[in-house]
C-alpha positions as CSV (number, residue, x, y, z in Angstrom):
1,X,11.4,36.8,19.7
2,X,11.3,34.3,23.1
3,X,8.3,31.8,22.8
4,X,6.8,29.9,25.5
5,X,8.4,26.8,25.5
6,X,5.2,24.8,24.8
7,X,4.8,26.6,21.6
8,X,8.6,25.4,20.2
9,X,7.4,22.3,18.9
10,X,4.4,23.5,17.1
11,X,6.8,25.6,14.9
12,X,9.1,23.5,14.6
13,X,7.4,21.7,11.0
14,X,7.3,25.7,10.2
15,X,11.0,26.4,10.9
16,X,12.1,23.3,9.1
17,X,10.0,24.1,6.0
18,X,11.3,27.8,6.1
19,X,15.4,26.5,6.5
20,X,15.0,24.3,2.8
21,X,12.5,23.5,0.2
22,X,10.0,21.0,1.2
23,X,10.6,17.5,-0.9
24,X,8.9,15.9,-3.8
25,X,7.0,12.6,-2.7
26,X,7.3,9.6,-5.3
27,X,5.4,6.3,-3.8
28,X,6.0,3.3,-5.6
29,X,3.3,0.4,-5.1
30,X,3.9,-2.8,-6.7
31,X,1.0,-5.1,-7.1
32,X,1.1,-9.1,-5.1
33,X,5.3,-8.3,-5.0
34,X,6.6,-11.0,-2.5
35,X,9.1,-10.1,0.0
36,X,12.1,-12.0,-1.4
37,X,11.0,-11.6,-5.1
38,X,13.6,-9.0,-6.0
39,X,17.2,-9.3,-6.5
40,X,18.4,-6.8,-3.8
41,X,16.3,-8.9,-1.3
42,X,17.9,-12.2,-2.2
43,X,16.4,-13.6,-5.4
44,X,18.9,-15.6,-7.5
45,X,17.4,-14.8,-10.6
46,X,15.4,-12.4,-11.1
47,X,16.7,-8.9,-12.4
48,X,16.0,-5.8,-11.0
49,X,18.7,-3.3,-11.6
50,X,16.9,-0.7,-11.0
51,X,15.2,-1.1,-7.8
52,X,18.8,-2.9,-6.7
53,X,20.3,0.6,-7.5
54,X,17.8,2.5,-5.6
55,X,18.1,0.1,-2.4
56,X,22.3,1.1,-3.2
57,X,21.3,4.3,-2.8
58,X,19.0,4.6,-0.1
59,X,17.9,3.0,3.1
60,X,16.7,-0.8,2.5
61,X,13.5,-1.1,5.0
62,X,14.1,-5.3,5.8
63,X,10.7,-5.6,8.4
64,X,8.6,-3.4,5.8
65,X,4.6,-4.1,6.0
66,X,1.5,-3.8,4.3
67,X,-1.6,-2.2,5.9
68,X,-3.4,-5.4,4.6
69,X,-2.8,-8.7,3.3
70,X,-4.9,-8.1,0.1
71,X,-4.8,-5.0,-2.2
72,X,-7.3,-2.6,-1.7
73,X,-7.4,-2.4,2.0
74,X,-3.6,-1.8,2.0
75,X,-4.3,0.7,-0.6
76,X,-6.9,2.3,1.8
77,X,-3.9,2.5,4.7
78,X,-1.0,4.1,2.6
79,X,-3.9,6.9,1.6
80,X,-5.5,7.6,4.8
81,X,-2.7,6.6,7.5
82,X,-5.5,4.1,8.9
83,X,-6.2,0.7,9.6
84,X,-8.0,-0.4,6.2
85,X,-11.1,-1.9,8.8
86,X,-11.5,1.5,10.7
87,X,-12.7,2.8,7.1
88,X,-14.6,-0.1,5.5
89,X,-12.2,-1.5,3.0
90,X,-12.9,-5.1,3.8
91,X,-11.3,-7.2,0.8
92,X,-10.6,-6.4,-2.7
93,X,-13.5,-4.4,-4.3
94,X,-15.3,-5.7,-7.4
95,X,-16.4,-3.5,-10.1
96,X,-20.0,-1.9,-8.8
97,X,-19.0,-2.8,-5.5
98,X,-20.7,-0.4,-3.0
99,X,-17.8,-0.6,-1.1
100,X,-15.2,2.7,-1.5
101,X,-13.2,5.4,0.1
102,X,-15.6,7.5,1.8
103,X,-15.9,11.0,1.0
104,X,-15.3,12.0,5.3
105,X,-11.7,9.9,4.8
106,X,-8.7,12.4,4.6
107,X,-6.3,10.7,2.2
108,X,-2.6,12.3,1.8
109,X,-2.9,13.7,-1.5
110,X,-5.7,15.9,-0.3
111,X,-3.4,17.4,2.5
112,X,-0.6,17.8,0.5
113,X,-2.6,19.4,-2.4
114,X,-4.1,22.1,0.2
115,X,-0.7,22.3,1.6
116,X,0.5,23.8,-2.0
117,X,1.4,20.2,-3.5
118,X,0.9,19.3,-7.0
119,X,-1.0,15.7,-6.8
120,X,-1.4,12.5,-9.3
121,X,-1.8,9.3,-9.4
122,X,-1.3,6.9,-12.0
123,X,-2.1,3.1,-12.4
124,X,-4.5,1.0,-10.1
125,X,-6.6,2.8,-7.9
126,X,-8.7,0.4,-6.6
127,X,-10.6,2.0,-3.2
128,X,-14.0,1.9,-5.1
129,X,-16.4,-0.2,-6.7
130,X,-18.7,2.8,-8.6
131,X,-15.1,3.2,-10.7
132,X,-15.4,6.7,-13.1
133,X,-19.3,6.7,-12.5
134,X,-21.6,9.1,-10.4
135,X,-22.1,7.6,-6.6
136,X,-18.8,7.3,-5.3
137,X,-15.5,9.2,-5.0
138,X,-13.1,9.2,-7.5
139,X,-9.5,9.4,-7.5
140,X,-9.7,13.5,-8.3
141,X,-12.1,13.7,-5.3
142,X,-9.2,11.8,-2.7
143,X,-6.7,15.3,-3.8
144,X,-5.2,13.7,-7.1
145,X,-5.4,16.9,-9.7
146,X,-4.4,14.3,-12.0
147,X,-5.3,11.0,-12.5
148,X,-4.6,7.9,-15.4
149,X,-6.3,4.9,-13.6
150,X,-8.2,2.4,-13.8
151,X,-10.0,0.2,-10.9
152,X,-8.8,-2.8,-10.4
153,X,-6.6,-4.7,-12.9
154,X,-5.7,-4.0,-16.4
155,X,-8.1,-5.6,-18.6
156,X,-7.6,-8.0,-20.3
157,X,-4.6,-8.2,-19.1
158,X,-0.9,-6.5,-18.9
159,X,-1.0,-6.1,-22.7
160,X,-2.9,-3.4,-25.1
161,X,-5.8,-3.1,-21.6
162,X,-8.4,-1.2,-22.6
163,X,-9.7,0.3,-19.0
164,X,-7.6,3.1,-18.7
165,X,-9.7,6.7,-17.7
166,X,-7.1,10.2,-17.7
167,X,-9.7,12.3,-15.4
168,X,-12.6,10.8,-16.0
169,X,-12.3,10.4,-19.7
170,X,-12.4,6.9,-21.0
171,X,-9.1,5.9,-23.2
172,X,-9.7,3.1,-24.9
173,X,-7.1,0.2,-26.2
174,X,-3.7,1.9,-25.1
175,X,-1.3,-0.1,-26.8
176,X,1.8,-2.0,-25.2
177,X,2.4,-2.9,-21.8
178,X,0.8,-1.7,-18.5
179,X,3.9,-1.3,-17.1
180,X,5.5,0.7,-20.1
181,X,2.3,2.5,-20.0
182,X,1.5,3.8,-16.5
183,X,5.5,4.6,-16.4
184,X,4.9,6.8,-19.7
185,X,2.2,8.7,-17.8
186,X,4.2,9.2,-14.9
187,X,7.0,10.5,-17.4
188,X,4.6,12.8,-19.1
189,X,3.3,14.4,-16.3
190,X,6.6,15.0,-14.3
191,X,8.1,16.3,-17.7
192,X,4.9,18.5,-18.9
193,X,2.0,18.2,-17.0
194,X,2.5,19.3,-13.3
195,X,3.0,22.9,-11.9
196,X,6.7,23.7,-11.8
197,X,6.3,26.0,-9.0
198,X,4.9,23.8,-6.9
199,X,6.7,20.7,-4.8
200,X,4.7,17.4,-6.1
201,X,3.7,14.0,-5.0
202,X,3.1,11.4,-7.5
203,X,1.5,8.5,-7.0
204,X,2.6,5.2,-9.2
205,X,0.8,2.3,-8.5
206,X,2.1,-0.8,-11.6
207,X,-0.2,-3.9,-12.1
208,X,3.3,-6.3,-12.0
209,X,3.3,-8.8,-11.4
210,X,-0.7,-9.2,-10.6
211,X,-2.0,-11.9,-12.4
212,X,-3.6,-11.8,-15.5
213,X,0.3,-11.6,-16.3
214,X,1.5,-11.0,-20.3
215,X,5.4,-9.9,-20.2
216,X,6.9,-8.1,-23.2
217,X,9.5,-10.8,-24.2
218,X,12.0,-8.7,-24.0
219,X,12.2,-9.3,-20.0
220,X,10.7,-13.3,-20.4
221,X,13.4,-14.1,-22.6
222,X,15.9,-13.6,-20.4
223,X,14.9,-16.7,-18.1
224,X,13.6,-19.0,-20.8
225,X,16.7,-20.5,-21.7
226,X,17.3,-21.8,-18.0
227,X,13.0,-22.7,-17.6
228,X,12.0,-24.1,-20.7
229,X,10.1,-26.1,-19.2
230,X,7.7,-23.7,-16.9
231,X,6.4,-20.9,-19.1
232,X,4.9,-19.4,-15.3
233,X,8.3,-18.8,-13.9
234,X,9.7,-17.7,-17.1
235,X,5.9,-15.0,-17.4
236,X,6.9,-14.7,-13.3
237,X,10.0,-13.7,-13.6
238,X,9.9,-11.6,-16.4
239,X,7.4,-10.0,-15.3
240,X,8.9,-8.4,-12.3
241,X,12.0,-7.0,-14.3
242,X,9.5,-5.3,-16.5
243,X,8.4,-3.7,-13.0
244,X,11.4,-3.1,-12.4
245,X,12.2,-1.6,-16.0
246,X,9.1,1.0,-15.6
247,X,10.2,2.1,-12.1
248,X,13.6,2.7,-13.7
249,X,12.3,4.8,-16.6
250,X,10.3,7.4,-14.3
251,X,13.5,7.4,-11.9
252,X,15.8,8.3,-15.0
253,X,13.1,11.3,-15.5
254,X,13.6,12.3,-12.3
255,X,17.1,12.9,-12.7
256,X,16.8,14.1,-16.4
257,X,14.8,17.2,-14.7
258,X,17.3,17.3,-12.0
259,X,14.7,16.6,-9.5
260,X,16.4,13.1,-7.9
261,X,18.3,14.6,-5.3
262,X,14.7,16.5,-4.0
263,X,12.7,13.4,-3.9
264,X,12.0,10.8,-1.7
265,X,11.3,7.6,-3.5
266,X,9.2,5.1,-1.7
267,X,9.0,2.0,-3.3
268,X,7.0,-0.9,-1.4
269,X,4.0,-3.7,-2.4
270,X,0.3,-3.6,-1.0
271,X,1.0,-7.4,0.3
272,X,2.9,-10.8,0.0
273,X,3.2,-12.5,-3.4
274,X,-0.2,-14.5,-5.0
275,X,0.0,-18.2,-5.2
276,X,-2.1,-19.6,-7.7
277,X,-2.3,-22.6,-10.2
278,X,-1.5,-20.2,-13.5
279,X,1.5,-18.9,-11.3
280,X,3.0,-19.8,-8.1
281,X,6.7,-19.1,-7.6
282,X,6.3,-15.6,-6.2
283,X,8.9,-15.4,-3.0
284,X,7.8,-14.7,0.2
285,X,11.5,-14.6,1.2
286,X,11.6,-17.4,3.8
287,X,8.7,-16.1,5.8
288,X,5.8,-17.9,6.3
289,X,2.4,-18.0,4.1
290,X,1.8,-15.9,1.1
291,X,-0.8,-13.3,-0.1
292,X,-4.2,-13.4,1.8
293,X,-2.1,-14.3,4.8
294,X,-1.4,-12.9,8.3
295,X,1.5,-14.4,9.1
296,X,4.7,-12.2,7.6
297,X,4.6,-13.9,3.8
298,X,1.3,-12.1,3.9
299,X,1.9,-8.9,4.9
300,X,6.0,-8.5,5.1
301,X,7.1,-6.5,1.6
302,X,10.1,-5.3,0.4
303,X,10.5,-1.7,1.0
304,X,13.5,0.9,-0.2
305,X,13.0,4.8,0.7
306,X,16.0,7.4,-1.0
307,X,16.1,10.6,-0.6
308,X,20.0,11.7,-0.7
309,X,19.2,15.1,1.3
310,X,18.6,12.7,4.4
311,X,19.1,9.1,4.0
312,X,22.4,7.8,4.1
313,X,23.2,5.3,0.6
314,X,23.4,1.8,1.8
315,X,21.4,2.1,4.9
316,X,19.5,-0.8,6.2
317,X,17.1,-0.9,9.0
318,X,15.1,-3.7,10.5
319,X,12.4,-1.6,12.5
320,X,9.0,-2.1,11.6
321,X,7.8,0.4,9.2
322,X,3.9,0.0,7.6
323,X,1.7,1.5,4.9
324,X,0.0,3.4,7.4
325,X,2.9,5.3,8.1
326,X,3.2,6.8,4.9
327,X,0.7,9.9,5.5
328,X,2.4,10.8,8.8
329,X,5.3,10.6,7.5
330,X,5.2,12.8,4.5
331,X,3.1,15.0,6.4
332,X,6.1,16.0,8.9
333,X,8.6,16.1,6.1
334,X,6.1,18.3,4.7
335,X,5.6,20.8,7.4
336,X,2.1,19.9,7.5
337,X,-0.3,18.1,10.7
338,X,-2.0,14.8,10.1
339,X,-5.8,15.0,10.6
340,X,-6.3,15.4,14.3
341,X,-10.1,14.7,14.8
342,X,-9.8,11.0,14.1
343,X,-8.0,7.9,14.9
344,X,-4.4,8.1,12.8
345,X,-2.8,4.5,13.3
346,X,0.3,5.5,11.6
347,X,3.8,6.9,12.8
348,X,6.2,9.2,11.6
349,X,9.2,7.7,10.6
350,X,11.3,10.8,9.5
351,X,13.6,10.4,12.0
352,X,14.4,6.7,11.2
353,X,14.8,7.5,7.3
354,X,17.6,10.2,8.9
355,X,19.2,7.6,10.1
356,X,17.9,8.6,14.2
357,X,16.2,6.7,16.6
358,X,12.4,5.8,16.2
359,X,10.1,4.1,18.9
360,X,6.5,3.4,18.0
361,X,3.9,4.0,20.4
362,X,1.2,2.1,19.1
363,X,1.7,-1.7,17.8
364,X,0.8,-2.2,13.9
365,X,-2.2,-4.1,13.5
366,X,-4.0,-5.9,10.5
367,X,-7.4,-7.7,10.0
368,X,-8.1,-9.7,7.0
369,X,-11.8,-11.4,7.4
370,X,-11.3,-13.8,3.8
371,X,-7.7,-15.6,5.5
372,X,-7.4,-18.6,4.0
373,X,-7.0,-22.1,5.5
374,X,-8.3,-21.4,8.8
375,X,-5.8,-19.1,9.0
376,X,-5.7,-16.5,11.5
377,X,-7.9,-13.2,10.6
378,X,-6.2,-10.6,13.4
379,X,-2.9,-9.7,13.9
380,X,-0.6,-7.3,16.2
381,X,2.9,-6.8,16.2
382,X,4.5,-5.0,19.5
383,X,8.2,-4.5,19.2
384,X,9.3,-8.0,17.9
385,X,6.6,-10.0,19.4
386,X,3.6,-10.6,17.5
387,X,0.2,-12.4,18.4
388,X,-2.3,-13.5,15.9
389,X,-6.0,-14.5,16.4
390,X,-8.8,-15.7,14.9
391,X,-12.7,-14.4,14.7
392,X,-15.4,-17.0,16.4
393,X,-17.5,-16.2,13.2
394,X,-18.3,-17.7,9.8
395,X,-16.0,-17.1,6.9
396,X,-16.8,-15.1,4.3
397,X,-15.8,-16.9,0.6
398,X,-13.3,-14.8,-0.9
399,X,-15.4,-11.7,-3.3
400,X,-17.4,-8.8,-2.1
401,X,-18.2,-8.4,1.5
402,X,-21.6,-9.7,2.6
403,X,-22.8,-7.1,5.4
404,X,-24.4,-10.5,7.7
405,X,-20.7,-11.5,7.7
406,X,-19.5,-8.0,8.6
407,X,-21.8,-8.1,11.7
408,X,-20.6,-11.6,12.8
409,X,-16.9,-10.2,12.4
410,X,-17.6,-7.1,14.3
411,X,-19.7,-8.6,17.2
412,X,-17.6,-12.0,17.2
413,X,-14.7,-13.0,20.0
414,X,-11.5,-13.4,19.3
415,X,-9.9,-16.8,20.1
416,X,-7.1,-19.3,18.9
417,X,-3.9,-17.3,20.0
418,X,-0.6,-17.9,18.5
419,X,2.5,-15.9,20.1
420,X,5.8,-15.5,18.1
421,X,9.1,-13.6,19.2
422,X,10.3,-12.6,15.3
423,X,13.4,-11.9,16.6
424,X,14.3,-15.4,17.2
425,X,11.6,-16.6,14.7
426,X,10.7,-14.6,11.8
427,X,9.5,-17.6,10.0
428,X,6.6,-18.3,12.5
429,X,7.9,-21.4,13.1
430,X,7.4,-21.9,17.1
431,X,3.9,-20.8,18.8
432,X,5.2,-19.5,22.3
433,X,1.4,-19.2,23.2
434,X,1.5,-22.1,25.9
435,X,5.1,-21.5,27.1
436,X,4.6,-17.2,27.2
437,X,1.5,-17.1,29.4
438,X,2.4,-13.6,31.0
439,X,3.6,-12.2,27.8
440,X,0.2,-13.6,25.7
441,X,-2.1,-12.0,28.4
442,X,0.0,-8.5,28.0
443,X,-0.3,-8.8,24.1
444,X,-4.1,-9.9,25.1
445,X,-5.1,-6.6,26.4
446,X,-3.5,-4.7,23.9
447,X,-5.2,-6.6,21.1
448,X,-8.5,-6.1,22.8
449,X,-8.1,-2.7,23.2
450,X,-6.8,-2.1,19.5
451,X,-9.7,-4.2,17.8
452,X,-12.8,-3.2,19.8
453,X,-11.3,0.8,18.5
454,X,-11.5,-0.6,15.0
455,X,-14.4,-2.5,15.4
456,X,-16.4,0.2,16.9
457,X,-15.8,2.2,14.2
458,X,-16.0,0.0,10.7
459,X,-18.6,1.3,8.8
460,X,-21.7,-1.5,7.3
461,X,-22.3,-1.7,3.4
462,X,-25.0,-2.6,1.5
463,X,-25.0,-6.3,0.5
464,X,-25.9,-7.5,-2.8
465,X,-28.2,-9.5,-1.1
466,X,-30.3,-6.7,0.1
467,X,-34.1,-6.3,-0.9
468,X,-34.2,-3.2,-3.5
469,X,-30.3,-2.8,-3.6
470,X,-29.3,-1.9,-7.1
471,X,-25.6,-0.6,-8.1
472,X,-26.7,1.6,-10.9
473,X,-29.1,3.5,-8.9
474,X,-27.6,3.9,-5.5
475,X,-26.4,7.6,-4.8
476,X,-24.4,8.3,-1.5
477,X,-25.5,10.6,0.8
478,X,-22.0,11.0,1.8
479,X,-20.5,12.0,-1.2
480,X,-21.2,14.8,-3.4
481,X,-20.0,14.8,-6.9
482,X,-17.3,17.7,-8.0
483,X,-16.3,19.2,-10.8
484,X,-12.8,17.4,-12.7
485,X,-9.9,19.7,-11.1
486,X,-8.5,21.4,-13.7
């Protein structure tokens, strides 16, 4: 049968999906990961076999970014394909926040579980504050059929927590590490949980290395003898190789079920390592800043995709590549469209992972309202230049949003450029601002234009502050509870 040719490339997801079995999806998220905190991305010490072997294997992503520079708004961009501040995810959410992931956001396990995937999510979910109670979405209402989460960090701490919830039902003390534990789940469900006849995406968002850290000594030990002296590295360090040790136990299942050569593996971190007075030798790699941060220790991660069916072992690439990318992404390997009735910030990047040419239309762009240090609080990268600004507003203290401050940020201009060519300069080093005057009024517009869009359309939360507001009794109009999935 002869088409028009218009019609060619709307079939073409179709054709593709008909000529092979559509992949398995497996999205690693570390938790405050630095850029250079792994051995495969130029640690001395640390260990990471696992991930080391996956990066052997696949395509090493070496300008990989976060959607955010703090946790849950990145969290919001890998789920939705958005920039975090287009859907009100501000900062990290507190417990009985009002803040979540609205029930009108399309996340990608909701399109890939109407597409015929099986979904779940294990680990951190973090995109609300109303976490397994009536008001707010949960995890099973954002497309996950199955879910072992909790919402924020594991409590008390990395060892025995107590906050874990398996579809809504409260576990209680799980014993060992969180780590051990999520990667147990993730094991369970791939081995005996999920629908066989179905392609799945699973979800695996680890706590490591996220302070409060407690490492199993069987990872700690192996630095102490050369830090005996600085019991934080020693937790540090250890702690990432026990990231690193659950990741390799749910990749082992993969190829136990004979499901590795299927699967893409995504492994990344939701932003730039924590520095802190209880720990604060997490690696930003040589790039500037840390966590919090716009400049690329902030928001530059490591980032390792295999999938042997595509991606050639040993590949390397230095194009940008975001969070936000990760729904249009799988949705084209997938056969399936992104939502078209809203803004989708993301790109595709199929055809890089095939080892092709990729050209982004739109720049990548963050917002962080809580920087630190008078840091800048906007942020676009265009091909390798990159301009930062800063809001002519107060600054929020670091915690829940406070909606006065919202306005201010939403209404305020933006001022105090900085330009930066990171192909010359990835460390930040050299503000081309004054010498670049044509090249900071072109980056200028674009900015402009790209945060009055996400301006326009962040939503305003309650604030704490506000007369009559009370968490327990609040009830969204925009979100309807639903039954657990089954």
């Amino acid at each position: 049968m002869n088409f028009p040719r218009f019609v060619v490339p709307l079939l073409l997801p179709l054709a593709l999906a008909a000529a092979e079995p559509r992949p398995n999806f497996l999205i690693f998220l570390a938790d405050d990961l630095g850029y250079g905190d792994l051995a495969c991305f130029g640690h001395r010490e640390i260990q990471t076999p696992h991930l080391d072997r996956l990066a052997a294997e696949g395509l090493k992503l070496t300008a990989c970014y976060s959607a955010a520079a703090v946790c849950s708004p990145a969290r919001a961009g890998i789920m939705t394909g958005r920039t975090p501040y287009r859907v009100g995810i501000y900062n990290a959410i507190p417990f009985l926040s009002p803040t979540h992931l609205r029930a009108s956001e399309i996340t990608i396990a909701s399109l890939l579980r109407k597409g015929g995937y099986a979904t779940a999510q294990v680990g951190k979910w973090h995109l609300n504050g109303f976490f397994n109670l009536l008001g707010q979405p949960q995890p099973g209402d954002h497309g996950f059929e199955h879910w072992f989460a909790v919402q924020n960090n594991a409590l008390p701490n990395h060892l025995n927590p107590f906050n874990f919830v398996r579809n809504g039902v409260p576990l209680g003390p799980q014993p060992g590490y969180s780590g051990a534990i999520v990667a147990a789940e993730a094991v369970r469900w791939l081995e005996s949980g999920r629908d066989r006849t179905k392609p799945f995406f699973l979800y695996v968002a680890l706590h490591e290395p996220h302070e409060p850290i407690m490492t199993d000594p069987a990872f700690a030990d192996r630095y102490r003898a050369r830090h005996p002296d600085d019991p934080s590295r020693v937790a540090y360090y250890g702690n990432v190789t026990q990231l690193d040790a659950a990741v390799g136990r749910i990749l082992a299942a993969l190829e136990s079920q004979g499901l590795a050569a299927d699967t893409l593996v995504w492994f990344t971190s939701d932003n730039g390592p924590a520095r802190t007075r209880y720990h604060n030798v997490g690696s930003s790699g040589g790039f500037r800043e840390f966590k919090s941060h716009l400049y690329e220790g902030g928001i530059r991660v490591p980032g390792i995709v295999r999938w042997p069916r595509r991606i050639k072992p040993g590949s390397v690439s230095d194009t940008p590549v975001s969070g936000v990318d990760v729904l249009p992404t799988l949705c084209e390997l997938a056969g399936l469209a992104p939502p078209a009735d809203r803004a989708i910030d993301g790109a595709s990047v199929a055809a890089l992972l095939a080892g092709g040419e990729f050209r982004r239309v739109q720049p990548l762009y963050w917002q962080n309202h809580w920087s630190p240090a008078l840091g800048p609080q906007v942020a676009l990268r265009d091909g390798p230049w990159k301009i930062l600004a800063r809001h002519d507003a107060p600054r929020p203290r670091a915690g829940d949003h406070n909606q006065s401050h919202i306005v201010a940020h939403k209404t305020a201009p933006l001022t105090g450029f900085e330009l930066y060519d990171l192909s010359r300069d990835p460390a930040e080093k050299y503000d081309l601002a004054p010498a670049e005057p044509a090249r900071l009024a072109e980056l200028r517009t674009k900015l402009d234009r790209f945060h009055a869009s996400v301006r326009a359309e962040a939503p305003l939360w309650p604030s704490w502050e506000d007369p009559g507001y009370e968490a327990k009794t609040i009830v969204w109009p925009s979100y309807q509870p639903k039954p657990l999935a089954k």
